[in-house]
C-alpha positions in Angstrom: 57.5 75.0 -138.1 58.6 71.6 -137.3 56.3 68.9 -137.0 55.9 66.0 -134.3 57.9 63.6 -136.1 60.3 65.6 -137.4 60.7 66.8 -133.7 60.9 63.0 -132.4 63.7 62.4 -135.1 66.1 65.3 -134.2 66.0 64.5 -130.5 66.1 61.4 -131.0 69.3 61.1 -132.9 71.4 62.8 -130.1 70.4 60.3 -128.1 71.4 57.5 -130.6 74.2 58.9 -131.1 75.3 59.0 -127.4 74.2 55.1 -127.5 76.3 54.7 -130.2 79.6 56.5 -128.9 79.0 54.6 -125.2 78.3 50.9 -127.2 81.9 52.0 -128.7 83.3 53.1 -125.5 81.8 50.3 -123.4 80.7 47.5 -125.7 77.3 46.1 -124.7 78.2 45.5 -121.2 74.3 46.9 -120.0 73.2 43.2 -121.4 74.2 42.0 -117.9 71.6 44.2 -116.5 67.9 42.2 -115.2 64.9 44.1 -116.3 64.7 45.1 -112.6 68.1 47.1 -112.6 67.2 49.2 -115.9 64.2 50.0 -114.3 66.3 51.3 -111.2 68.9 53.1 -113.7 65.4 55.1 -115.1 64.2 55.7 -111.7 67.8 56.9 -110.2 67.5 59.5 -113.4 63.8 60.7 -113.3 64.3 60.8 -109.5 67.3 63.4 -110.0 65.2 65.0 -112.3 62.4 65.9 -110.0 65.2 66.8 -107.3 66.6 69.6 -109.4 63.0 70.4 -110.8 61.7 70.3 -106.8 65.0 72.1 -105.1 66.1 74.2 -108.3 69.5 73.7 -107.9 71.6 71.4 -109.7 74.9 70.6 -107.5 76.4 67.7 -110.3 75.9 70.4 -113.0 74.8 67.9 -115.4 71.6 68.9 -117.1 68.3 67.5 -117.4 68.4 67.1 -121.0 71.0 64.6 -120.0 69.1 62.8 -117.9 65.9 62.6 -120.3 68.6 61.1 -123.0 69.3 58.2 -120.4 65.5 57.5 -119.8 65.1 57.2 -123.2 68.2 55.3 -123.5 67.7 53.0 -121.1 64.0 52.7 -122.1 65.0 50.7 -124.9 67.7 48.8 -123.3 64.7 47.3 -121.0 62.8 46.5 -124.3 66.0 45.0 -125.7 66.4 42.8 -122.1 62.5 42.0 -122.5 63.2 40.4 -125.6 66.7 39.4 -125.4 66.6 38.2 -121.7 69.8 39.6 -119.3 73.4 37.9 -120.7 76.4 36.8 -118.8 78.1 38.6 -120.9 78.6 41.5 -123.8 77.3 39.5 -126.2 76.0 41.9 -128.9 77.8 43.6 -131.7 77.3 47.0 -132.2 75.6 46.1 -135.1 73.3 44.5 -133.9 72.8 46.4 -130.9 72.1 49.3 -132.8 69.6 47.2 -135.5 67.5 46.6 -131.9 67.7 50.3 -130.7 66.5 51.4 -134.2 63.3 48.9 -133.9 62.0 49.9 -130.6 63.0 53.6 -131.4 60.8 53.2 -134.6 58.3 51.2 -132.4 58.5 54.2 -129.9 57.3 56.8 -132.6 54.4 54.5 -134.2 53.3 54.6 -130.6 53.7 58.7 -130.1 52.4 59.2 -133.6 49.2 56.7 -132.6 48.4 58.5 -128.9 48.9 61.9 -130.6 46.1 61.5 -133.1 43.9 60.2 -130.7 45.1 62.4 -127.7 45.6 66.0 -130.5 49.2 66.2 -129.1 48.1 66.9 -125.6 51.2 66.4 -123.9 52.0 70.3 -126.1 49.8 71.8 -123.1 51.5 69.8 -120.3 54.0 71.7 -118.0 57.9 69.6 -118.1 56.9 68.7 -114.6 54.1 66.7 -115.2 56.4 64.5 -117.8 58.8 63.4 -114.8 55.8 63.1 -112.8 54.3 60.7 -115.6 58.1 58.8 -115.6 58.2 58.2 -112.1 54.7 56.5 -112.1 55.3 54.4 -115.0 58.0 53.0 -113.2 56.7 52.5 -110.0 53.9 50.3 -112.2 56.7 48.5 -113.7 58.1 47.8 -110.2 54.7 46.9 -109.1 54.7 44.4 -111.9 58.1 43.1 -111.9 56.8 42.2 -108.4 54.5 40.2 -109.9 56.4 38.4 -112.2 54.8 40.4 -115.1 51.7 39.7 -114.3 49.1 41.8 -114.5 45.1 41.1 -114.4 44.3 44.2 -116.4 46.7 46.4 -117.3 49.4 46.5 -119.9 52.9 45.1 -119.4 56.3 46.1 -118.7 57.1 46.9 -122.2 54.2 49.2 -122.7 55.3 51.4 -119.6 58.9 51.6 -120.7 58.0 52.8 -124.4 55.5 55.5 -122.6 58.7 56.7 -120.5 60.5 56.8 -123.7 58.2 59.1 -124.9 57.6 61.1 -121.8 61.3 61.9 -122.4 61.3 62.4 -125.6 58.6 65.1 -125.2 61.0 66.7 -122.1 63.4 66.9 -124.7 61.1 68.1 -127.7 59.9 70.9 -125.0 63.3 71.7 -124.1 64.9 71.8 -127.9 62.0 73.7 -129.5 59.8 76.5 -128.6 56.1 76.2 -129.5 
């Protein structure tokens, strides 16, 4: 039986390697995207998500495990955009590009490792639904705090909700990949 982290690590690198392919395709042309748009790119998937999961039908024909690669994808564009700020332009190599997706992937599983000790891997009993659920409220936190100019009195930032979407996805993914 596989374990977490093994688990993170093979769903993980499919969606690397679709970053990877698209940052060849494309370049890094999301680094003109404000915080506020990548945060609209995960809501426009995990929105679709719950559409398909809600309706049952799926009229595109792309698949959720698609759309759960994006989340996590463009979870860690927003962290690279925290740090970074937005660009005028592509102005990352791929190299580098990818050196910044590897750290907040790697920051991503400290996290999942950290909550699943304290949490004994909870999220195993949740139903798929309840992880799109979980998505669509972390952003509409982050929108709430965007609002506020990152502000918050209380409770934790922009970055902490995008790396818990990351792993909400990642978990979609895990449940979707493996069976328990």
């Amino acid at each position: 039986m596989n374990t977490t982290s093994q688990q993170f690590d093979q769903v993980t690198a499919a969606c690397r390697d679709i970053f990877t392919k698209k940052l060849k395709d494309y370049g890094a042309s999301w680094r003109i995207l404000r915080p506020r748009s990548v945060t609209d790119q995960i809501f426009i998937k995990a929105n679709r998500i719950r559409s398909i999961e809600t309706k049952g039908v799926n009229k595109v024909g792309e698949d959720i495990g698609g759309e759960l690669i994006a989340i996590v994808n463009y979870g860690i564009i927003g962290l690279i955009q925290l740090e970074l700020g937005f660009a005028e332009k592509d102005d990352l190599s791929i190299e580098d590009a990818l050196k910044l997706y590897n750290k907040y992937l790697e920051q991503a599983k400290n996290l999942m490792a950290d909550k699943n000790h304290d949490y004994d891997e909870a999220w195993r009993s949740m139903r798929t639904e309840s992880y799109t659920d979980m998505i669509l409220m972390k952003i509409y936190r982050t929108k709430q705090i965007e609002q506020h100019h990152g502000k918050t009195l209380i409770s934790e930032g922009i970055d902490a909700n995008y790396f818990d979407m990351i792993n909400y996805a990642v978990f979609g993914l895990i449940k979707m990949n493996f069976k328990d």
